[in-house]
C-alpha positions as CSV (number, residue, x, y, z in Angstrom):
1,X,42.6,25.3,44.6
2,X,42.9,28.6,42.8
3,X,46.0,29.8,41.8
4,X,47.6,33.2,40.8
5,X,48.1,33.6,37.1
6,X,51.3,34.2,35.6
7,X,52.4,36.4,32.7
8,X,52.0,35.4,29.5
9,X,54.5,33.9,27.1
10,X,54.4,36.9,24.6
11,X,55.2,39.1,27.7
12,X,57.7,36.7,29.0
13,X,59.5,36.6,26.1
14,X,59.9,40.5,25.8
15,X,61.6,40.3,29.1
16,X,65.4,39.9,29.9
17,X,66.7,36.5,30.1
18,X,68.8,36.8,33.6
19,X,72.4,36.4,34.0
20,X,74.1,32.5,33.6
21,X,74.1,32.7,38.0
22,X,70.3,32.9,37.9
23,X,69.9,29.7,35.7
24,X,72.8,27.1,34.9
25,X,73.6,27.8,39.3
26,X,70.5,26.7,40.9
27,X,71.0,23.3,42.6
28,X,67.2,22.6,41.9
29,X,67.2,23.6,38.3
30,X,67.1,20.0,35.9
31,X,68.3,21.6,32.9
32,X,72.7,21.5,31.5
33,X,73.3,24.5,29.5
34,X,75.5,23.5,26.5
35,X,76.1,26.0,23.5
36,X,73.6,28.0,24.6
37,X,70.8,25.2,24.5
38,X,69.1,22.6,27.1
39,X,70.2,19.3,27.2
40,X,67.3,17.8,29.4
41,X,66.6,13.8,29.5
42,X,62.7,14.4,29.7
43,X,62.7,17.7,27.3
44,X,64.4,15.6,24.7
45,X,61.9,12.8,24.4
46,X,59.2,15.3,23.4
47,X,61.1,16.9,20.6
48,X,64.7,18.4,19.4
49,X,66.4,20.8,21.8
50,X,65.7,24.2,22.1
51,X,67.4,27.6,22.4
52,X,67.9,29.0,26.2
53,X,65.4,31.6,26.1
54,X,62.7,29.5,25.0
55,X,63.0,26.7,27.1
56,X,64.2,28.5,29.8
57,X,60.8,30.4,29.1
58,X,58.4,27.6,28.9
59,X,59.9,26.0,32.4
60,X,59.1,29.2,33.8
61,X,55.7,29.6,32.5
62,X,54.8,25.6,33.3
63,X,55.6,26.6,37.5
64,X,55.3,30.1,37.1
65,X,57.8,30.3,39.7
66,X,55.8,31.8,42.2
67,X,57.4,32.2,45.6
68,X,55.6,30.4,48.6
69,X,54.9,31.8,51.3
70,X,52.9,29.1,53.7
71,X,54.8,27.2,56.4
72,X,55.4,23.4,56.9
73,X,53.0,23.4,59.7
74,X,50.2,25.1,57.7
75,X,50.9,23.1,54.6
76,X,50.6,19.7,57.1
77,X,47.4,21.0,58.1
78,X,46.2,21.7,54.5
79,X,47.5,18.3,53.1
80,X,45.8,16.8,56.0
81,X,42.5,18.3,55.3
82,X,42.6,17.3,51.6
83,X,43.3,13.7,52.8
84,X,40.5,14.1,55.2
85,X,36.9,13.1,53.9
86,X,33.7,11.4,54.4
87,X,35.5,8.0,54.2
88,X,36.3,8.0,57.8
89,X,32.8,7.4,58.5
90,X,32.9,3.9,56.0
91,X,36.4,2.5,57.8
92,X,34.6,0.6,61.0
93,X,32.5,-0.8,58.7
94,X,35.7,-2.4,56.4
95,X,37.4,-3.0,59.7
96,X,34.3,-5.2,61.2
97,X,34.5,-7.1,57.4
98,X,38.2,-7.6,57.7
99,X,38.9,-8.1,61.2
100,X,41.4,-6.2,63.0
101,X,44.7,-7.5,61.7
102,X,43.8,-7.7,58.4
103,X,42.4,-3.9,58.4
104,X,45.7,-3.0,60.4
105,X,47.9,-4.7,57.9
106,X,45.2,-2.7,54.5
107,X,45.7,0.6,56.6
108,X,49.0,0.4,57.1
109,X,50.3,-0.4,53.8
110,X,47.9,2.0,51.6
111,X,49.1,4.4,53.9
112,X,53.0,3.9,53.1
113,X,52.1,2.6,49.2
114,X,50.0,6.9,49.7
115,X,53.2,7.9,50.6
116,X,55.6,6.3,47.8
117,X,52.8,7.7,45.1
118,X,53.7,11.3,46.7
119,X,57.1,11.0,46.1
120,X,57.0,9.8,42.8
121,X,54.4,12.7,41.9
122,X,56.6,15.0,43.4
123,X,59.9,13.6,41.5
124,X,57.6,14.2,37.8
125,X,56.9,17.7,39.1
126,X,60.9,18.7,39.8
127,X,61.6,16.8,36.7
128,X,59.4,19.0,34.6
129,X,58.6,22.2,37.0
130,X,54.8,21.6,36.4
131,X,52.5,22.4,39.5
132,X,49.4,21.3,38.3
133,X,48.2,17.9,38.0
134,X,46.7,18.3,34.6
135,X,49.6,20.2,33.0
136,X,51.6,17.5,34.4
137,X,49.7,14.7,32.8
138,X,49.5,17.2,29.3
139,X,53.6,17.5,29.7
140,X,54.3,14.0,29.8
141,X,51.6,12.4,27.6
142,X,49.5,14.8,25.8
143,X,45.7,15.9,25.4
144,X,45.0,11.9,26.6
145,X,47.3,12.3,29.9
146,X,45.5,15.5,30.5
147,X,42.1,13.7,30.0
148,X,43.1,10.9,31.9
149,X,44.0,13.3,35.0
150,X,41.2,15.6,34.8
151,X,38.3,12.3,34.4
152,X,40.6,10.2,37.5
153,X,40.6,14.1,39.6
154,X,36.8,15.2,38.3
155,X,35.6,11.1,39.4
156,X,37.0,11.5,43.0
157,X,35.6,14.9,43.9
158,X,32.1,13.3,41.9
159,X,32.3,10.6,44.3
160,X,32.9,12.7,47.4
161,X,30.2,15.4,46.8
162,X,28.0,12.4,46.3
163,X,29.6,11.2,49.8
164,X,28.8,14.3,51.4
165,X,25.2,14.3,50.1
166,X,24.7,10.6,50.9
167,X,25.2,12.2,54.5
168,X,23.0,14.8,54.3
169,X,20.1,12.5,53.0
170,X,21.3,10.0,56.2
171,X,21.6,12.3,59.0
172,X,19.3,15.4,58.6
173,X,15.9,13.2,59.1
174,X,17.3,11.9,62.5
175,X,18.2,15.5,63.7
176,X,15.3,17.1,62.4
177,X,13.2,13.8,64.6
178,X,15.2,14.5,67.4
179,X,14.4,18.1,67.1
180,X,10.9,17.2,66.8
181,X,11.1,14.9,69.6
182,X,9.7,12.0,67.5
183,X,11.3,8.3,67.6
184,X,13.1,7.3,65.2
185,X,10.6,4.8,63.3
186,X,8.3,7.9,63.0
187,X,7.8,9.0,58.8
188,X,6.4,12.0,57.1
189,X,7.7,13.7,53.9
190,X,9.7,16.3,56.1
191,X,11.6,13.6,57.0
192,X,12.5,11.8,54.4
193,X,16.0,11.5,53.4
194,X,15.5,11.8,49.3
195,X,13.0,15.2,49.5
196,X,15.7,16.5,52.3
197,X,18.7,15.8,50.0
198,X,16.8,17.5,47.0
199,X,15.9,20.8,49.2
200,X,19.0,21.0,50.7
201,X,20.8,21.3,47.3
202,X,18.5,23.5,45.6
203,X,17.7,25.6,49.1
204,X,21.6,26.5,49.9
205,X,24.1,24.2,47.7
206,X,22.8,25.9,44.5
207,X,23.3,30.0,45.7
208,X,26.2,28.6,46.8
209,X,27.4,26.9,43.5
210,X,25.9,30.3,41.5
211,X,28.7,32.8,42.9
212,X,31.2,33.7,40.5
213,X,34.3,33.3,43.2
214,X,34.5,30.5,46.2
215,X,35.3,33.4,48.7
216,X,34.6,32.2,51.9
217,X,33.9,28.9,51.0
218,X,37.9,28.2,50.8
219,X,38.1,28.2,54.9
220,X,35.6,25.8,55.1
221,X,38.1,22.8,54.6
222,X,39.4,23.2,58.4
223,X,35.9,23.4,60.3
224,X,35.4,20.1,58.3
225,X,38.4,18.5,59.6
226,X,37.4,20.3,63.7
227,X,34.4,18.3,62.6
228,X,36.0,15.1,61.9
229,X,38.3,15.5,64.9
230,X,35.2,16.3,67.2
231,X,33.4,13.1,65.6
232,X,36.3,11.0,66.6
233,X,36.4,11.8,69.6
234,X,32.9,11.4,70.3
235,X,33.4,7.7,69.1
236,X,36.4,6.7,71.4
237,X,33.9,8.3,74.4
238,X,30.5,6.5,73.0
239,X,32.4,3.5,72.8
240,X,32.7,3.1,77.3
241,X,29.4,4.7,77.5
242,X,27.5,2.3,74.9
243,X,27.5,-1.4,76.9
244,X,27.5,-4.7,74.2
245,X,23.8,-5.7,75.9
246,X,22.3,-2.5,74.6
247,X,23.0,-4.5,71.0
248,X,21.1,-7.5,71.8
249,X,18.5,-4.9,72.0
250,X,18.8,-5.2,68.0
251,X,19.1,-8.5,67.3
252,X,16.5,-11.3,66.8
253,X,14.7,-12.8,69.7
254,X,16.5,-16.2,68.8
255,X,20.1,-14.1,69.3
256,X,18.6,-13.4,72.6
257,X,17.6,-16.3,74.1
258,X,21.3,-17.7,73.1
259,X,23.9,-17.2,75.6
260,X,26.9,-17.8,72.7
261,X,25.2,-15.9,70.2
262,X,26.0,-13.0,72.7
263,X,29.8,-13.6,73.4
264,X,30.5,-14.1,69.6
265,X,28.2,-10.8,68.5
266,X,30.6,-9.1,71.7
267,X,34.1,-10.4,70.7
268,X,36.3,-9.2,68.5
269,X,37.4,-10.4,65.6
270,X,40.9,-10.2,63.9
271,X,40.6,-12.0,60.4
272,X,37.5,-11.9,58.7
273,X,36.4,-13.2,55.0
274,X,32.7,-12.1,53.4
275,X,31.2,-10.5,50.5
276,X,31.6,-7.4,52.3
277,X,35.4,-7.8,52.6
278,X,36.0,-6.9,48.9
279,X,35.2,-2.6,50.0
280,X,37.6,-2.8,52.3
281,X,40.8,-2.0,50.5
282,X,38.9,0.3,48.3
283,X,37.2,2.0,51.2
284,X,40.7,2.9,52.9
285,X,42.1,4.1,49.3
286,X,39.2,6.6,49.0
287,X,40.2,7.9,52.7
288,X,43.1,8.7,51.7
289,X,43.6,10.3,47.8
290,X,44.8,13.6,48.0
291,X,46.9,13.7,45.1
292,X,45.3,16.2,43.3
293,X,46.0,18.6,46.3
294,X,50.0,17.8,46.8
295,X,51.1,20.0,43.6
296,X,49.0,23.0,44.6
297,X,50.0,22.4,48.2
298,X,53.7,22.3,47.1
299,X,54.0,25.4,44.7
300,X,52.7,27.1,48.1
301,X,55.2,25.7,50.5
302,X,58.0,28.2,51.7
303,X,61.1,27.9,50.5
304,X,59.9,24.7,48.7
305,X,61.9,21.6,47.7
306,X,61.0,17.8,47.4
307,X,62.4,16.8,50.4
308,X,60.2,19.5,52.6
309,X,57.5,18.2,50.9
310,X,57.9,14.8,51.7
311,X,58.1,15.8,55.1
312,X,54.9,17.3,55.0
313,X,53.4,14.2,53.2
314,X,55.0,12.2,56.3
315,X,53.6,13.9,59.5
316,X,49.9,14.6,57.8
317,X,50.1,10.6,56.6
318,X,50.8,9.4,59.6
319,X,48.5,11.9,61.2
320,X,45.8,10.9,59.1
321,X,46.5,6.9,59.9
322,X,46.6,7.6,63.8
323,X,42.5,8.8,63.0
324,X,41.4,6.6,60.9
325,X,42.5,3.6,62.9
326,X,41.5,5.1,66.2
327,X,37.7,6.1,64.5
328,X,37.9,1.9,63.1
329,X,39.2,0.5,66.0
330,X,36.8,2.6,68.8
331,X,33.7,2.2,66.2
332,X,33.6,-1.2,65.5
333,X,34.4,-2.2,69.3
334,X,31.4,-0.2,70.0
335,X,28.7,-2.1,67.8
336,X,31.3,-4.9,66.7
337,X,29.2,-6.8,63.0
338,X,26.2,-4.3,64.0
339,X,28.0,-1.7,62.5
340,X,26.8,0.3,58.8
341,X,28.8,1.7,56.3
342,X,28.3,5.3,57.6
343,X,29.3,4.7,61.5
344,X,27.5,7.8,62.2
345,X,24.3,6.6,61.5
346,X,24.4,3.8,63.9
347,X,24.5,6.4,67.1
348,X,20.6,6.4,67.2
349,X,20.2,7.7,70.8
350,X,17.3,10.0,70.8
351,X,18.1,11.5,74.1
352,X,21.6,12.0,73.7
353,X,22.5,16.0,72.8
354,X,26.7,15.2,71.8
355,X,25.3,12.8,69.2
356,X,22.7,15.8,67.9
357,X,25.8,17.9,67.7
358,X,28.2,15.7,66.3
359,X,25.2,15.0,63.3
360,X,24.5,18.6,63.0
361,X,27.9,20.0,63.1
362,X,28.7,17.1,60.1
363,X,25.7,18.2,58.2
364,X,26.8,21.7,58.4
365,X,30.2,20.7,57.3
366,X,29.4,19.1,54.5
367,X,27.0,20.9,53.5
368,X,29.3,24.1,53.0
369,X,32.6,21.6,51.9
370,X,30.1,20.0,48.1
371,X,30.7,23.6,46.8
372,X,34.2,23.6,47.1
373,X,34.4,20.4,45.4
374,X,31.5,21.3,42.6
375,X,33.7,24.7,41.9
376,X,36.8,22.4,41.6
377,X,35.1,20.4,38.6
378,X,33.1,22.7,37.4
379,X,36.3,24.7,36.1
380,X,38.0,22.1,35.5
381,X,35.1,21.4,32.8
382,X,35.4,24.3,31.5
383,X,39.0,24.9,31.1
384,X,38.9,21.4,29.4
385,X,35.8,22.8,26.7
386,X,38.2,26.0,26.4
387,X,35.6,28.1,27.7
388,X,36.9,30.2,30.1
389,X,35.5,33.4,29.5
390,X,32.6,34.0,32.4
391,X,29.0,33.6,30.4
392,X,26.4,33.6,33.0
393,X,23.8,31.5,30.8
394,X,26.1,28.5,30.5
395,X,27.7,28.8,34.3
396,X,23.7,28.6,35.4
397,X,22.9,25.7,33.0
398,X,25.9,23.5,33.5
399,X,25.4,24.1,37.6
400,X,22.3,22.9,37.6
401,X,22.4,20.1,35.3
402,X,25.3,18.8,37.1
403,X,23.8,18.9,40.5
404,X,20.4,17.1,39.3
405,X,22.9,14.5,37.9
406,X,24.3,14.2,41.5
407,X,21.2,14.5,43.5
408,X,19.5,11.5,41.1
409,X,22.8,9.7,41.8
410,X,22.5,10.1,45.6
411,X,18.8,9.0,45.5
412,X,19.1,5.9,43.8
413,X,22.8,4.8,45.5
414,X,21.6,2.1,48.3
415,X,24.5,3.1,50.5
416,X,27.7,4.8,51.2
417,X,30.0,1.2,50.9
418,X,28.6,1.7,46.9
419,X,30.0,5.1,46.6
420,X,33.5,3.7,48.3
421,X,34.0,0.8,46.2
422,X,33.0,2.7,43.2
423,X,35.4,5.5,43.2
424,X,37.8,3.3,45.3
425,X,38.5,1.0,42.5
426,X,38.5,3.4,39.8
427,X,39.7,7.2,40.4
428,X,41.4,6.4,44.0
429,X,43.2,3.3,42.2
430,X,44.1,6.0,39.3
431,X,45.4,8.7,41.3
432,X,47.4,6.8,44.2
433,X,48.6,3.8,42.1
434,X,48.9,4.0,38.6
435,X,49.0,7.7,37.3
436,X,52.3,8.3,39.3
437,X,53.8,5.7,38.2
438,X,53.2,5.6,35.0
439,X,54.3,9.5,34.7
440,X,57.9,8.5,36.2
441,X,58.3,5.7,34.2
442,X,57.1,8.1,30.8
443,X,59.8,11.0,32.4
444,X,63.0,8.7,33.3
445,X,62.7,5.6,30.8
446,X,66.1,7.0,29.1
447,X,67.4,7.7,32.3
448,X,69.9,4.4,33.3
449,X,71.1,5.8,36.2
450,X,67.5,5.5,38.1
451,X,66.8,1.2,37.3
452,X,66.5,0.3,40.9
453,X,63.5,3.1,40.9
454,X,62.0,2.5,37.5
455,X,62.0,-1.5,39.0
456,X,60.3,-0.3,42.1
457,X,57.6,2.1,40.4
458,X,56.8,-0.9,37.8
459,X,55.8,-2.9,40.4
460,X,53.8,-0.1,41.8
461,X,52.2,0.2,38.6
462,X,51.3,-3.3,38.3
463,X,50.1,-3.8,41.9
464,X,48.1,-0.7,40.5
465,X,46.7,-2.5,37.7
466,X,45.9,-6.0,39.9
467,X,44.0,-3.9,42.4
468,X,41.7,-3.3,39.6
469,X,42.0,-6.1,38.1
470,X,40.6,-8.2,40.7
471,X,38.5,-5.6,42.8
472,X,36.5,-4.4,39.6
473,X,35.0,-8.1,39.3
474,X,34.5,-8.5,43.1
475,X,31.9,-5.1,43.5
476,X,30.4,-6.3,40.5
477,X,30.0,-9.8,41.8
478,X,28.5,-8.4,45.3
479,X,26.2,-6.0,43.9
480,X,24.7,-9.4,41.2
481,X,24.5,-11.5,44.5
482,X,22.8,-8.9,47.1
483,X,21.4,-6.4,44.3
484,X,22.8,-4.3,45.4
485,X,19.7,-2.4,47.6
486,X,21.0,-4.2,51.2
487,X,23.2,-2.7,54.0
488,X,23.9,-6.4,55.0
489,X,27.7,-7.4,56.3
């Protein structure tokens, strides 16, 4: 999310330091003024104190200090749309690997372990007054925090334009058959999901990618979640329209013929252990990283303070759970083990028009949300080369390379659980586990008073490091043992 530049430190510092009431009396302000210098816990692990003005100066020019001016309601609705992604469409599929109480018990406690990692991220930011991710990660441990923050940020949105995409190259042939009026078995090269994906990026992603400024593009976020919303609740009403016989219409003749095969393919189950079982966890912790939204989200809040913004973390949390387990829940007791890694696939109905709209209205959504995201890295490569001057020539070059990197990406992935148990295990575990704690432990390990927390956010950094530790091996394991080219469950 673009933000508003501030004034530079030479201008800044030809400006009037305000009166002792507009610094040493804010309640919010994390700085003691002593002999005209800062005593500050975190300042003072980076080097000696300063003087007033310039500390006083570099605070201001790390947060800008930049009134906000959106309300809790709108800031719920934008932290809920940065939380809300393609990985809805991937949770039935964890749930029907898990069973339901184990994908209850995963949802439930990413979700509150989501919410802990806000409120430590949000403690680093009032504890330094940065607003953006990467100056936060520069702040605390240098150029290698900033790296670490920009490859963990730049990896998600990699791995959700790629989601998107994988979408576009799924869905698009069977609207364009249903269009057609073909069945769904019929092939040409118009309907191919690899040639779509390619014209589709090339055809309207690309012009899209080219413009200087995002300008419209920014709105785009809340059709996509309408989207989401409308998907969902075509699911819950698919699921008492679609009866479990018209599955056996899938499975083998021997399923058929046996009367038990039926009742176990049309029963629930609530604990579950396969191959498949190891994407759960990181399939749920891709749905819900939206960490590198919260800062920009907060320096825009209204009268802004930690504990607003943990309130607005809560509702869109908790908002965000209520979906996700409804889509699980509703789509899995619709097609039960039948069901893929992109539920919206499975709705193959070639009569049925609220399943064309549902696809197209997706497609459409995606479609318009990969810019967003590309512009997001994009700059972020940039500002990281220090080339921020506009040159046409190497804005052109850098766009398309990166989007033939993506599109070969797309083409080659098997399926969407790949995508989720990549960036699940690597940028998700980064950005919702370890990065935040690892920035408050850096920011209070001199501070004695705060033990119980520092105790609490070490084991948050080493449940962190275990996730990866033992989900890393597990993908790699499945993808040796199934080669990683079938759907399977």
């Amino acid at each position: 999310m673009p933000f508003k530049a501030g004034l530079e430190l030479t201008e800044l510092q030809n400006m009037t330091v305000p009166e002792d009431d507009n610094i040493s009396n804010d309640s919010n302000d994390f700085t003691e003024v002593e002999n005209g210098q800062i005593n500050s816990k975190f300042i003072s692990d980076r080097e000696s104190r300063r003087s007033l003005t310039n500390s006083h100066l570099e605070k201001k020019k790390c947060d800008e200090y930049i009134p906000g001016t959106t309300s809790l309601g709108m800031s719920v609705f934008n932290l809920s749309n940065a939380i809300m992604g393609s990985g809805i469409l991937g949770l039935a599929f964890a749930l029907a690997n898990t069973g339901i109480l184990l994908f209850l018990l995963l949802l439930v406690s990413v979700t509150l372990l989501s919410i802990y990692s806000i409120y430590l991220l949000l403690v680093c930011s009032k504890e330094t007054g940065c607003m953006v991710y990467e100056k936060l990660g520069e702040q605390v441990f240098g150029t290698p925090g900033k790296m670490i923050v920009f490859g963990s940020t730049s990896l998600q949105n990699v791995g959700a334009m790629l989601s998107y995409l994988f979408i576009v190259k799924n869905e698009l042939p069977s609207a364009i058959k249903f269009l057609m009026g073909e069945k769904e078995t019929f092939s040409a090269w118009y309907v191919d999901g690899r040639i779509l994906v390619v014209i589709v990026t090339f055809g309207i992603i690309l012009p899209l990618c080219l413009l200087k400024n995002l300008g419209y593009l920014g709105y785009t976020s809340g059709f996509s979640l309408s989207c989401m919303v409308f998907f969902l609740i075509v699911v819950i009403y698919k699921k008492f329209q679609i009866p479990c016989y018209e599955l056996e219409l899938n499975a083998t003749s021997s399923m058929l013929s046996n009367s038990s095969a039926h009742e176990h393919m049309c029963k629930p189950k609530y604990v579950i252990f396969n191959s498949k079982t190891v994407y759960a966890l990181p399939t749920i912790a891709f749905a819900f990283v939206c960490h590198p939204s919260v800062l920009p989200i907060y320096s825009e809040l209204k009268d802004r303070s930690q504990k607003k913004m943990q309130l607005v973390s809560n509702i869109s949390f908790f908002a965000m759970f209520v979906m996700y387990f409804m889509t699980a829940i509703f789509g899995y007791l619709t097609f039960y083990d039948n069901v893929q890694s992109d539920l919206l696939h499975k709705y193959q109905s070639k009569d049925d028009i609220l399943i064309l709209t549902v696809r197209l209205a997706v497609i459409v959504a995606v479609i318009l949300t990969v810019p967003v995201l590309f512009f997001t890295v994009r700059s972020s490569l940039f500002e990281l080369a220090r080339k921020t001057k506009f040159d046409l020539c190497r804005h052109v070059v850098v766009t398309f390379v990166l989007l033939v990197i993506i599109n070969l990406l797309v083409i080659f992935i098997p399926t969407m659980k790949d995508i989720f148990g990549v960036v699940g295990v690597t940028s998700a575990n980064m950005l919702i586990f370890i990065l935040p704690s690892s920035l408050y432990l850096k920011i209070t390990h001199q501070d004695g008073a705060k033990l119980t927390q520092r105790i609490w956010a070490s084991l948050f950094l080493a449940l962190g490091i275990m996730f990866s530790l033992v989900s890393i091996p597990l993908v790699i394991y499945d993808w040796v043992q199934s080669g990683g080219s079938a759907e399977g469950h």
